[in-house]
N, C-alpha and C positions, 0 to 999 in steps of 0.2 A: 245210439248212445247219447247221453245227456252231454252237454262242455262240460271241459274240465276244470275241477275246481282249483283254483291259484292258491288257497290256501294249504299251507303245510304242517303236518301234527308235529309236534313237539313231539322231545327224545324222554322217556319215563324218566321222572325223576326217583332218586333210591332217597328216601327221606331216614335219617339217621338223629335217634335219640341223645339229645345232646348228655357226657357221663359225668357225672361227679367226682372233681378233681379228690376230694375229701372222702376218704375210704372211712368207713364204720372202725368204731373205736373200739379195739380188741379187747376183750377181759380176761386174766386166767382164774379160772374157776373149780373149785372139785363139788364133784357130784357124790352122794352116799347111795351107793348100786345096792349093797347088803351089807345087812348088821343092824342095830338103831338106828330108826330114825331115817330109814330110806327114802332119798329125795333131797333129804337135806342140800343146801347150796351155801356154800363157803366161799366166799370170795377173795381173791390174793390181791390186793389194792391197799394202797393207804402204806404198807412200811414195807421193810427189805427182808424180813424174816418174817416166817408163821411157823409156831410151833402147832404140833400133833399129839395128843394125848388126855390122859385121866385126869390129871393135875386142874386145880382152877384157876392156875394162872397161865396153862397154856392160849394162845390165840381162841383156838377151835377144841372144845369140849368131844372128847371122844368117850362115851361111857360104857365100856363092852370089861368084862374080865379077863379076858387076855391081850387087851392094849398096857402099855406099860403109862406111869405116870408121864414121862416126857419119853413119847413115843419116837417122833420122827419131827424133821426141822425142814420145809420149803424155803429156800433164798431165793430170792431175784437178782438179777444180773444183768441191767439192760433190758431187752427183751426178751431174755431168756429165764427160766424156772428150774433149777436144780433140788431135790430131795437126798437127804441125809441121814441117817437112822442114828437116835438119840443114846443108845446103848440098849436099845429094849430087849426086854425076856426072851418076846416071839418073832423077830427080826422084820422087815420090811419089806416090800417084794415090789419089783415095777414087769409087768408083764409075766410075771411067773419065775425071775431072776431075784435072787437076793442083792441089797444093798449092802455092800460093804465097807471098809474105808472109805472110799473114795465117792461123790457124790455122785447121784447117776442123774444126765440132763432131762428134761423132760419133754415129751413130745403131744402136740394133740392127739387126745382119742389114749392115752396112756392110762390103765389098769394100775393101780396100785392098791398093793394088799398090808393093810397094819395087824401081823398076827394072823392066826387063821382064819378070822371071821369079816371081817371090817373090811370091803369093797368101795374103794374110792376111783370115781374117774376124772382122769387131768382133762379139762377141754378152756382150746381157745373160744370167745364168745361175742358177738358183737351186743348191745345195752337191751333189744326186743329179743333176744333169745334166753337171757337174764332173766328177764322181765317173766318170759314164759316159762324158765324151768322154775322159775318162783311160786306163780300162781300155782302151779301143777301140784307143789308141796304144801302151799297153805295150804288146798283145797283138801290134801289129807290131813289133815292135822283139825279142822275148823268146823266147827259144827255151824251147817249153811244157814242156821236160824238165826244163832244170836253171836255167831262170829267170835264165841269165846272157843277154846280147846274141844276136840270131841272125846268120849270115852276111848278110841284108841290109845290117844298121844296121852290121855290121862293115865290110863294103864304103865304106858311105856315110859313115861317118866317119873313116875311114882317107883319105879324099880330102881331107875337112875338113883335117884335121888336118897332111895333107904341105902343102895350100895354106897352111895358119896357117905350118907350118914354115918354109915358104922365105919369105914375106915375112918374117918376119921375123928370119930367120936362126937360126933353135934347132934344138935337138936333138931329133931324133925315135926310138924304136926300138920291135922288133914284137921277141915273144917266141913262137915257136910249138910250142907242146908235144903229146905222142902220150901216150896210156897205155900203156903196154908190155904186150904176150901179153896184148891186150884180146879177141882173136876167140878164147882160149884160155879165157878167164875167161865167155864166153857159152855155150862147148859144154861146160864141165868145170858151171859152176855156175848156167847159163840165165839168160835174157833180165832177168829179174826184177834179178839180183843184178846185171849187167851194167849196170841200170838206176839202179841204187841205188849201181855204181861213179863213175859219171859224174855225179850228184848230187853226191858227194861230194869227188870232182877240183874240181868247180865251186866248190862252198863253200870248200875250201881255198884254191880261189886267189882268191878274192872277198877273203876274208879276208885272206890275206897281202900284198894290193896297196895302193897311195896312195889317197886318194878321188879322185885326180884322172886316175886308171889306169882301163885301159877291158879288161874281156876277155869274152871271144865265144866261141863254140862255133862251130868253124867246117866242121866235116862229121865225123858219123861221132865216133871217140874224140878227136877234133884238138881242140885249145882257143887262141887269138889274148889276146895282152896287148897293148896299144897302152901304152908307157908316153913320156907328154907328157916333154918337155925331160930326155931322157935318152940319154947317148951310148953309145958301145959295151960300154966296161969297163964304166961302172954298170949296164947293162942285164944284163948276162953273171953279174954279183953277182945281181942279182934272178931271172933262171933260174935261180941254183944254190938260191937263198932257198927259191923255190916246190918244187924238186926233194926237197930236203929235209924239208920241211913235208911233203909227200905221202906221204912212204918213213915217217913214223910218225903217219900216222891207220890206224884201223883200222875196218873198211865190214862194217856187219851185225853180227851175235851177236856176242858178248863172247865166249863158249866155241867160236865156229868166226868168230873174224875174219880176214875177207881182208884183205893188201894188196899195193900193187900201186905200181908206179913209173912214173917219168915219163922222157921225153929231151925235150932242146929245143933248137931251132935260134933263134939270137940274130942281128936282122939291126939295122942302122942306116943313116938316108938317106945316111952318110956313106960306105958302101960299096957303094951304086948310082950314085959316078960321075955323068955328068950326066943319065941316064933317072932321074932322081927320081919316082915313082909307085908308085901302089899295087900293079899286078902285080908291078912289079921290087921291091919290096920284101920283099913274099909269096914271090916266088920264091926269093931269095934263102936268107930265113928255112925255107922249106921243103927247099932243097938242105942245108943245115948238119942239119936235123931229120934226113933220112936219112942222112946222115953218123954223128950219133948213135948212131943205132940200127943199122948199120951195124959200128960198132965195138963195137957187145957194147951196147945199152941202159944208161938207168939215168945218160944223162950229158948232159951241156949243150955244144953245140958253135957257136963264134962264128969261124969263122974256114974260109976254102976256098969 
């Protein structure tokens, strides 16, 4: 056998992750499980009360027909979140328990139902799981090209919006625009450029609208404007606004810019009569659109 070696191993060391005194900053949060708008994320921050309901001066927009106007009231209290039902028609429920007098506290992972339809979930949150139940909702709601509305959420809030319209009696109107000799601009200069047209429709008309105007990509080159408390003539103004803005952006290279124009058909609930809804509105807007385009592109048509 060889001598022995003098030297001695050392004892394993257990190497331990040092933890971060600063715990992640909790958020309470409600989730839309069913009903409108599923996904949605509400966040309870910023003041001591949030109201629940139809009304447009609640905090959080609930637009379902058997939520009442002031549905249900969240307060905070320290760390804590209590829900209180505001007198509603269809009552409030935390886990499948109705609310009654007395406020019921809230707890993570808590079910609350406004009415029979409307599934909201209470959950504590740290700021990346926010972040994530976020993305998850634009991503429904957003059409991956041009990051305007998709025809889903255009669908579903066009419903909203005629419901808000009649009770309360206001003004509604839909703006429906085409890009003109768009299947022209795909075979002359390809898909690419085509792709890069309709980004840029999009932006322009983001940009030329109210923050309180809604527009969508609604199939193909088609683009929808919802604009709230707005009657015919002002709407008919606001297609010609956007028509204009369009006819001097210029898409792509500075030395080979394309551009490209619009036509729009302008409808309002005030000329569907008593079928007030969402197809006959669309339709509407969409018959005037061919109309448009029909008489030579390039123009806005409110009327026929």
């Amino acid at each position: 056998m060889g001598p022995k070696s003098d030297r001695t191993l050392a004892a394993p060391t257990t190497l331990v992750a040092p933890v971060s005194s600063v715990a992640p900053q909790r958020r309470a949060v409600l989730t839309v499980v069913r009903g409108g708008d599923v996904g949605r994320v509400m966040r309870l921050a910023g003041a001591l009360s949030f109201t629940l309901g139809r009304r447009a001066t609640c905090s959080y927009g609930v637009e379902d027909p058997a939520v009442s106007g002031m549905h249900a009231r969240i307060v905070a209290a320290g760390e804590d979140y209590y829900i209180a039902d505001d007198g509603s028609t269809n009552g409030t429920f935390v886990n499948g328990v109705r609310v009654e007098a007395e406020p019921v506290k809230l707890a993570d992972g808590d079910r609350i139902m406004l009415g029979p339809t409307v599934l909201l979930r209470f959950a504590f949150v740290d700021p990346a799981e926010e972040e994530a139940l976020q993305r998850i909702y634009d991503a429904t709601l957003r059409d991956a090209l041009t990051g305007v509305f998709n025809r889903k959420h255009l669908d579903e809030r066009l419903d909203a919006e005629i419901a808000y319209a009649r009770r309360h009696a206001t003004a509604l109107s839909v703006v429906m625009l085409d890009v003109d000799h768009f299947k022209q601009v795909n075979d002359t200069h390809g898909h690419r450029t085509g792709d890069a047209v309709l980004k840029a429709v999009a932006d322009t008309l983001v940009h030329g609208l109210r923050t309180e105007d809604v527009v969508a990509r609604y199939g193909g080159e088609e683009f929808v404007v919802i604009a709230r408390a707005t009657r015919l003539p002002e709407a008919t103004l606001l297609a010609e606004r956007l028509r204009e803005l369009m006819a001097h952006v210029a898409v792509g290279d500075p030395s080979h810019a394309l551009r490209v124009t619009l036509s729009a058909g302008v409808a309002s609930l005030e000329c569907c009569g008593e079928t007030r809804t969402t197809a006959a509105l669309l339709s509407i807007a969409d018959r005037r659109l061919y109309r448009a385009k029909d008489a030579g592109r390039n123009r806005v048509v409110a009327e026929g």
